[in-house]
N, C-alpha and C positions, 0 to 999 in steps of 0.2 A: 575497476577493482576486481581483481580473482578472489573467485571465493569456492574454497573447496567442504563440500559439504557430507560428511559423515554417513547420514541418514537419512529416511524422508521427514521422521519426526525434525529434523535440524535444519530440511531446506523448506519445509511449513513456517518452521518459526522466524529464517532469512528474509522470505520472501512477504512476510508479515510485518514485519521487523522496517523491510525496506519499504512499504508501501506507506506505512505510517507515518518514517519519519518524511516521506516525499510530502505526506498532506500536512504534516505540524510547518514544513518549511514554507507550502503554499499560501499559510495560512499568516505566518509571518514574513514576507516578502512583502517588499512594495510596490508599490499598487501597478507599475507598468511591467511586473515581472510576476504579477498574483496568477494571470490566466495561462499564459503558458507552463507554470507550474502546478497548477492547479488539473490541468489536461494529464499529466504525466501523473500526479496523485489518484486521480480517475482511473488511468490507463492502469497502475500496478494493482490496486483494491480492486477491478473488477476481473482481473487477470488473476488474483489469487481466489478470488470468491467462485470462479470457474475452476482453478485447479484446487479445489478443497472445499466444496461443497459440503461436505458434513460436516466440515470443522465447528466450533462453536467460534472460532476466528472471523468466519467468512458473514457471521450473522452483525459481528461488529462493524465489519469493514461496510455492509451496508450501511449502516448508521454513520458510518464515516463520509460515504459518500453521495448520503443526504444535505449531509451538514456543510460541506463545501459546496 
């Protein structure tokens, strides 16, 4: 999907946006399709948490990627 982004306020909130719903899907998938998406939910939260370190975003996304 193209995704054309306005601002940076707009590609924080995308790339938040997309990482979440990567781990709400991980987390509902089943069971021989959990880890492989489960890596890729990893892979976007700790990729935004590196690009947005000061966010108050980046402090959830840990917690997100505790929980998985």
């Amino acid at each position: 999907m193209a995704l054309a982004v306005a601002s940076g306020d707009d590609a924080e909130e995308a790339a938040f946006i997309h990482a979440i719903d990567l781990a709400r899907v991980s987390r509902l998938a089943p069971p021989e399709e959990r880890r492989a998406l489960t890596g890729k939910a990893l892979t976007a939260l700790a990729a935004f948490s590196e690009a947005y370190p000061l966010s108050i975003r980046a402090a959830t996304a840990g917690v997100i990627i505790n929980r998985l």
